[in-house]
C-alpha positions as CSV (number, residue, x, y, z in Angstrom):
1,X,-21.6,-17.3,-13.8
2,X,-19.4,-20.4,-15.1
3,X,-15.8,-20.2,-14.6
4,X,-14.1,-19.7,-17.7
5,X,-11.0,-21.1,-19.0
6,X,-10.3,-19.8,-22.7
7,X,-7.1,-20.9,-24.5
8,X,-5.6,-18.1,-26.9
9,X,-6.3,-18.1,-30.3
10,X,-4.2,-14.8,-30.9
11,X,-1.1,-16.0,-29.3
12,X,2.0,-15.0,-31.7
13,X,5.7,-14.3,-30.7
14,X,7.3,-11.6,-28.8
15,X,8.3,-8.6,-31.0
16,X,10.9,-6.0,-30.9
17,X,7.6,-3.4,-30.7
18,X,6.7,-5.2,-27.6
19,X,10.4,-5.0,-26.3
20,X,10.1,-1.2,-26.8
21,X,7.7,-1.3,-24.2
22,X,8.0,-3.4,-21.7
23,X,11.3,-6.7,-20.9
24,X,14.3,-6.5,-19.6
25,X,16.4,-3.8,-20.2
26,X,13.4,-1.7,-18.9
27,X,13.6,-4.0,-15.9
28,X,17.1,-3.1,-15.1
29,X,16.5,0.6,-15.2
30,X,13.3,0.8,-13.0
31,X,15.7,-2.0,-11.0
32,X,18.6,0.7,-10.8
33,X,16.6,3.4,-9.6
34,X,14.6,1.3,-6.6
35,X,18.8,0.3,-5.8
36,X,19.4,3.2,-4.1
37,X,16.3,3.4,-2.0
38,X,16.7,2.4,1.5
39,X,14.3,0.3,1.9
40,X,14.6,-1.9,-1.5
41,X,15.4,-5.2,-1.1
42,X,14.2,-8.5,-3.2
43,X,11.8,-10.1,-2.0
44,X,12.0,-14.1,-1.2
45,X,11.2,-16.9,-3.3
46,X,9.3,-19.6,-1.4
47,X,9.5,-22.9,-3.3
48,X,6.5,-25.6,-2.6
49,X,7.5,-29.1,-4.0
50,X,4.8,-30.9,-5.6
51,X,1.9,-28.4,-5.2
52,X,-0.9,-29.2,-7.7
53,X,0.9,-32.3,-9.1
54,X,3.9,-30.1,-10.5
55,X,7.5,-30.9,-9.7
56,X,7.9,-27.3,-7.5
57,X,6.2,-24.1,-7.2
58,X,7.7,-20.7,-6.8
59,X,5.8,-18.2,-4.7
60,X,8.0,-14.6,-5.5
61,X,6.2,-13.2,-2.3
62,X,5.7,-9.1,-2.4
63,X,3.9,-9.6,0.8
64,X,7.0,-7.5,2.5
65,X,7.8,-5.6,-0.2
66,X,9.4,-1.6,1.1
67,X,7.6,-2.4,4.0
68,X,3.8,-1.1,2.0
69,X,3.2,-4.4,1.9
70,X,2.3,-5.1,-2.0
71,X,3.9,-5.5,-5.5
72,X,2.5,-2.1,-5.6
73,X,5.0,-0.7,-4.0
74,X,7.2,-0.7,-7.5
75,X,4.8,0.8,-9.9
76,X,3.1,4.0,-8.7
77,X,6.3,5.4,-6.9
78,X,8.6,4.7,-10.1
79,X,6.0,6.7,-12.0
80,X,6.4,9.5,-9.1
81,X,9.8,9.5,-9.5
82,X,10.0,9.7,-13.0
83,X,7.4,12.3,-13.4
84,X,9.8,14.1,-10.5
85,X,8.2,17.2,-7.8
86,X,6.3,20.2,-8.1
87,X,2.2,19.8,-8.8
88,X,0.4,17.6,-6.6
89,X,-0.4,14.1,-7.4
90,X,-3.8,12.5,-7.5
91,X,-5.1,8.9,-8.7
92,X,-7.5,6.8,-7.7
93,X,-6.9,3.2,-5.6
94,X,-8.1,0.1,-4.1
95,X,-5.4,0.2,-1.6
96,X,-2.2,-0.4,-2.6
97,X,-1.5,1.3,-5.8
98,X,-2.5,4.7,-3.8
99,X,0.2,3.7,-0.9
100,X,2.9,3.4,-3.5
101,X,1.7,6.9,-5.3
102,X,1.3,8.7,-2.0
103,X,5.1,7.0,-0.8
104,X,6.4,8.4,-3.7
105,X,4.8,11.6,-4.0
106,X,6.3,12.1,0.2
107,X,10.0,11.2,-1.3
108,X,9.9,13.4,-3.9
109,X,8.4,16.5,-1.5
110,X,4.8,16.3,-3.3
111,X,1.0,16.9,-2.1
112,X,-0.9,13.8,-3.1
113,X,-4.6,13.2,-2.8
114,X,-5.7,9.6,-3.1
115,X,-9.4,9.0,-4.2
116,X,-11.0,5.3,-2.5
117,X,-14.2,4.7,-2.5
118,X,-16.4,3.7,0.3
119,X,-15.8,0.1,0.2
120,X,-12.1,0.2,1.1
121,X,-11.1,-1.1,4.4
122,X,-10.5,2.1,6.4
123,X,-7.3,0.1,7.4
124,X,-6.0,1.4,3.7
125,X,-6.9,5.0,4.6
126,X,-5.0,5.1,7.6
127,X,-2.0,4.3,6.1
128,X,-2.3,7.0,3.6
129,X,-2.6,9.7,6.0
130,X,0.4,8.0,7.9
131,X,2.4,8.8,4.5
132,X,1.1,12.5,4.3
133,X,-1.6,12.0,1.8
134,X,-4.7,13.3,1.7
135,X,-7.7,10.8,1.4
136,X,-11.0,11.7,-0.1
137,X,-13.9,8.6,-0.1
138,X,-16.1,8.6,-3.6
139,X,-18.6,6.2,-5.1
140,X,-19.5,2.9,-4.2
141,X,-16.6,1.3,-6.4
142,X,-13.5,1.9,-8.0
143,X,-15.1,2.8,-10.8
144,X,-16.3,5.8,-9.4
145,X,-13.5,6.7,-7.1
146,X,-11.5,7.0,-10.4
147,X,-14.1,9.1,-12.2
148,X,-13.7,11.8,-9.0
149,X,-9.5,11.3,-9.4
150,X,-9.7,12.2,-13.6
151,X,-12.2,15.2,-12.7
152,X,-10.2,16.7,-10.0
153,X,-6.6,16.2,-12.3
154,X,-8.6,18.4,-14.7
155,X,-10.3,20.7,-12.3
156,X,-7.0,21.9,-10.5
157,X,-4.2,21.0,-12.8
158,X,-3.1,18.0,-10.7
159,X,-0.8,15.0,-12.2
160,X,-2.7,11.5,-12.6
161,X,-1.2,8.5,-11.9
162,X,-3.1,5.8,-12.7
163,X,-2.5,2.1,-13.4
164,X,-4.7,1.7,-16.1
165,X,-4.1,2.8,-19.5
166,X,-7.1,3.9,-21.9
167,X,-6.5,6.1,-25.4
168,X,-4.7,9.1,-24.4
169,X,-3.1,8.2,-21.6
170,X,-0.2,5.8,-21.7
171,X,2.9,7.0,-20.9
172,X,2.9,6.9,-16.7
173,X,0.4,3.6,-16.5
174,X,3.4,1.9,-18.9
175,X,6.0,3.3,-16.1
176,X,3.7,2.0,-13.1
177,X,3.7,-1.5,-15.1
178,X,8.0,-1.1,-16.0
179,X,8.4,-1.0,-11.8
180,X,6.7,-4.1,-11.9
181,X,9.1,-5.8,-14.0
182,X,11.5,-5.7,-11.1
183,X,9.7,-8.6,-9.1
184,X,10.7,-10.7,-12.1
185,X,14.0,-9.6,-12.4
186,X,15.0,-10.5,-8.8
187,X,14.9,-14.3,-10.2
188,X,17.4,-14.1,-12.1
189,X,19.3,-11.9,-10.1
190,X,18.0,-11.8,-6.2
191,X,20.9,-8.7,-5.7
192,X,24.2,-11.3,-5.9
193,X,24.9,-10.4,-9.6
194,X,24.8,-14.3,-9.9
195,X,22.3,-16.6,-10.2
196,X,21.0,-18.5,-7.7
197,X,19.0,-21.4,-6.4
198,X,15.8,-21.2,-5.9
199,X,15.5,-20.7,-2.5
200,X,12.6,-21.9,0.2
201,X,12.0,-19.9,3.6
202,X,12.8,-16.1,4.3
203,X,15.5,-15.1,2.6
204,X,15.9,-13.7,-1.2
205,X,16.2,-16.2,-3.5
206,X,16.0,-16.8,-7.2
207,X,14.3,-19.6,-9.6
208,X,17.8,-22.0,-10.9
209,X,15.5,-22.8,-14.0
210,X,13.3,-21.0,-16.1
211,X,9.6,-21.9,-14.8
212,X,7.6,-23.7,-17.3
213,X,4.4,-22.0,-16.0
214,X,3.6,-18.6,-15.5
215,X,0.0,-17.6,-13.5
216,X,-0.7,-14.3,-13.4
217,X,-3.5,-12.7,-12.0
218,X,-5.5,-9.7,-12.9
219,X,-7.4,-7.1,-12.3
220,X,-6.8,-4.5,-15.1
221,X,-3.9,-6.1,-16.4
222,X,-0.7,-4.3,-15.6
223,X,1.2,-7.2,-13.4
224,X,0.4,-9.5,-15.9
225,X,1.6,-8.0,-18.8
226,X,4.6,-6.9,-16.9
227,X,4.8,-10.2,-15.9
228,X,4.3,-11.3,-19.8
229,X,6.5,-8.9,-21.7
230,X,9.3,-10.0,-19.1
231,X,9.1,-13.5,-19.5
232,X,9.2,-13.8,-23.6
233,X,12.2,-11.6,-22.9
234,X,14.1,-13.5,-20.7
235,X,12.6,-17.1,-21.3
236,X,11.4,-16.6,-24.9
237,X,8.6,-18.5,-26.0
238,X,8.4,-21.8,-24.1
239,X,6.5,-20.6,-20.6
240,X,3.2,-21.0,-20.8
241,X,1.9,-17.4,-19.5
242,X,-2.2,-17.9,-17.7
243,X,-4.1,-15.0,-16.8
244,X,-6.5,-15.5,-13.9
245,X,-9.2,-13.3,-12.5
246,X,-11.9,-13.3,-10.8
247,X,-15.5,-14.7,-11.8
248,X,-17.1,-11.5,-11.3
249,X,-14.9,-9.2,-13.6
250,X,-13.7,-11.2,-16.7
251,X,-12.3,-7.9,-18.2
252,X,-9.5,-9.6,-20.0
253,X,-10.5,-12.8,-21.3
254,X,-13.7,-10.9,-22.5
255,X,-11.4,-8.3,-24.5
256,X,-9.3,-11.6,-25.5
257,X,-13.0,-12.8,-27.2
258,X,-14.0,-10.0,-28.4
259,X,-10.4,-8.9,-30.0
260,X,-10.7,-5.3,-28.6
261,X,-10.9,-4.0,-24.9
262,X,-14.2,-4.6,-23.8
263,X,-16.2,-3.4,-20.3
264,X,-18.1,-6.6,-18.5
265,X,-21.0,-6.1,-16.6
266,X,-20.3,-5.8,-13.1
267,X,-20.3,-8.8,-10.7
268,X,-20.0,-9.4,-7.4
269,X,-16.2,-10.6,-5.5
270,X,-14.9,-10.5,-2.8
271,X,-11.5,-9.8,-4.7
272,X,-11.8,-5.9,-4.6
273,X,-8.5,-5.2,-6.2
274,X,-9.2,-7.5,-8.9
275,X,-12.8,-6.1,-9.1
276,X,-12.1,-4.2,-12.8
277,X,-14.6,-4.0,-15.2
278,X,-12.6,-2.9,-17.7
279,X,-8.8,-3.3,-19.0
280,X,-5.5,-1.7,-19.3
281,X,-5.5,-0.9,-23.3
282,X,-1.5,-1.4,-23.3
283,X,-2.0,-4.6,-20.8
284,X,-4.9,-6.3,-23.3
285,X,-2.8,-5.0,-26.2
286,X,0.4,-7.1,-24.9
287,X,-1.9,-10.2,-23.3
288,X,-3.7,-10.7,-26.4
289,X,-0.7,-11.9,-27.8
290,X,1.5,-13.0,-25.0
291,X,-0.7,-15.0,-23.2
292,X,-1.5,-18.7,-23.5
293,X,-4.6,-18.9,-21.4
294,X,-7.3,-17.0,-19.7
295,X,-9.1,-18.4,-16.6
296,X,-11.5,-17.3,-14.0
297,X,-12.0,-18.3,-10.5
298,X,-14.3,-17.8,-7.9
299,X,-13.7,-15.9,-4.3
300,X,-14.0,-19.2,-2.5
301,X,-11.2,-20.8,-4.3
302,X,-9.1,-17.8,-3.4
303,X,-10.1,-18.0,0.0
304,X,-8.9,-21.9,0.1
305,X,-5.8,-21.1,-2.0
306,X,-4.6,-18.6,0.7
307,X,-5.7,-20.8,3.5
308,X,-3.3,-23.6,1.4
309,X,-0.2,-21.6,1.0
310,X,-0.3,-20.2,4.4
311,X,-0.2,-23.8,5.4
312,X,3.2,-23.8,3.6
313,X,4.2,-20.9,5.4
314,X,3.4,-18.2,2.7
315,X,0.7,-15.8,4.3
316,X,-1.3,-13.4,1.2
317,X,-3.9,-12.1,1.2
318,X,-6.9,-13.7,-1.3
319,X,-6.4,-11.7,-4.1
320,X,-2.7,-12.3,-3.4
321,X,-3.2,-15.8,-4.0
322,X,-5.5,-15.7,-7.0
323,X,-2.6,-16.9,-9.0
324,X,-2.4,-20.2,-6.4
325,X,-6.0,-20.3,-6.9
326,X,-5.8,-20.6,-10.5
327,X,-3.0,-23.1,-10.7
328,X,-5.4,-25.4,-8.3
329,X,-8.4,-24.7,-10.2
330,X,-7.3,-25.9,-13.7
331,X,-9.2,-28.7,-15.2
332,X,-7.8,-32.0,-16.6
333,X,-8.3,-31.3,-20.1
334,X,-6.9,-27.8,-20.0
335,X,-3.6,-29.1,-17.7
336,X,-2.6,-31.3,-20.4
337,X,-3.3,-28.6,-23.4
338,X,-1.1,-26.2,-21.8
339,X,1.3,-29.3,-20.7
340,X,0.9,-29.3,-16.9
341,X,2.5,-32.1,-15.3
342,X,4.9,-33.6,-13.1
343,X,8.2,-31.9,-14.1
344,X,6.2,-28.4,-14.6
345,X,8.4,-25.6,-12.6
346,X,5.2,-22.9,-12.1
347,X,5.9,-19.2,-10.9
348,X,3.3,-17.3,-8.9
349,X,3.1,-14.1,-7.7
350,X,2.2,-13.7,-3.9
351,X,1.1,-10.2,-4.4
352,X,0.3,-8.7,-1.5
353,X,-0.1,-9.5,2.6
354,X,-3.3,-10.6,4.0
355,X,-5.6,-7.3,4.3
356,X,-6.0,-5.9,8.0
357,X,-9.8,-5.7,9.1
358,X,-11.8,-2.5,8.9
């Protein structure tokens, strides 16, 4: 399979329909609620001088995030929360988006079950029992795993919290994807009220300027529409917004072709919470608009991208540095189409810690 790299023929302003949904004002409230948590704090900005030829890169790294470890951490609770106690919670997960679920479901007092099929590190599983939820192993994907989740929702009455979005069933995947926002929000505000420098090492920190450059990557789609629908907002039309994912599940740029959401044949990465075959209807909806570019990479220029930014000092996982992957990958002729240079200010999202062994 060829890596892709597809510049957006669809790409039109942001609209006050897509401001319903998804930007800032939504920011601040899912931002409002996480304030009184006790373990919320923003999360540090790690800037990189020079990376990829660019004047600086900014790493927002969610690697610490509530202590779970993942951007994750903001979407599945808020939906919890906002969907409040009483019947048990179930949803599907590669990891991370059950951890948030299950940690909200135990604030709010709720059983959760979390589906995971039999190709997540056990490492995941253990620290979902650890935050009371029950863990049942189904199918040989995710795919499956979220076939068993939908069946038992409807068998018992449970509440599905899922971070996709297909016709139907929208309004808690578009809350999971509003608790993203609050990553982006931290740069503009890292908890001050005032903005502040962008800020290298340990400590919060927020970008002085408005990046340029935006890489997102994506699996079905919600961060990077998050991502997308926050950034027209704040930054209007200027950053250039690039969705990357991996070579083996093209779900977005494929729906970005075809101009509907479309399923790819399965391939084969090692980027398992990126592995989606098919996208978020509200995430393709907002992308196929939003976005200036759609790339793939492969697992091995994760793998080096992670092994770069750890030697700056930022340690993610591989899928966590698809974004870095993306920005590295990008050929001549697309850097200049998109106006990658020198005095380019790119944001990337660190999204999660490197993955424990099985």
């Amino acid at each position: 399979m060829a890596i892709m790299e597809y510049l957006n023929p669809g790409r039109a302003p942001y609209t006050a329909q897509d401001r319903a949904l998804i930007g800032t004002e939504h920011a601040r409230q899912a931002r409002a609620h996480f304030a009184g948590h006790p373990a919320y704090r923003p999360t540090p900005v790690h800037t990189i001088p020079g990376l990829a030829g660019t004047q600086a890169v900014y790493v927002k790294d969610e690697s610490g995030r509530m202590g779970l470890g993942s951007f994750k951490a903001l979407g599945g609770a808020y939906a919890v929360h906002r969907l409040g106690g009483g019947t048990p919670f179930v949803c599907a997960s590669a990891g991370n988006h059950g951890i948030s679920v299950a940690s909200g479901a135990r604030e709010v007092g709720t059983a959760c079950v979390v589906y995971l099929s039999h190709g997540v590190p056990e490492a995941f599983a253990r620290r979902l029992r650890a935050l009371g939820a029950e863990v049942r192993r189904s199918g040989d994907d995710y795919e499956a795993s979220m076939a068993a989740a939908q069946q038992a929702a409807q068998e018992h009455g449970w509440r599905l919290v899922a971070d996709s979005s297909w016709d139907g069933y929208t309004d808690v995947p578009l809350d999971v994807m509003r608790g993203y926002t609050v990553l982006f929000d931290e740069l503009t505000d890292p908890g001050t009220g005032a903005d502040a420098g962008a800020h290298a090492g340990n400590g919060p920190g927020a970008v002085l300027e408005p990046p340029t450059h935006v890489f997102a990557q994506a699996g079905v789609g919600g961060l990077a529409a998050a991502a997308a629908g926050y950034v027209r907002d704040r930054w209007g039309e200027q950053p250039k917004i690039v969705i990357v994912e991996p070579e083996g599940s093209p779900c977005l740029i494929e729906s970005a072709r075809a101009g509907r959401p479309v399923r790819v044949q399965a391939g084969r990465t090692t980027l398992g919470r990126l592995d989606c075959p098919e996208p978020s209807l509200i995430a393709h909806r907002l992308l196929a608009h939003l976005a200036d570019l759609y790339m793939t990479i492969t697992d091995d220029q994760a793998a080096a991208a992670a092994h770069r930014l750890a030697g700056h000092g930022v340690a993610l996982s591989e899928c966590g540095a698809a974004g870095a992957a993306g920005l590295l990958a990008l050929s001549p002729a697309t850097r200049a189409a998109i106006g990658l240079g020198s005095d380019s200010r790119v944001l990337l999202v660190g999204t999660e810690r490197p993955v424990e062994p099985k």
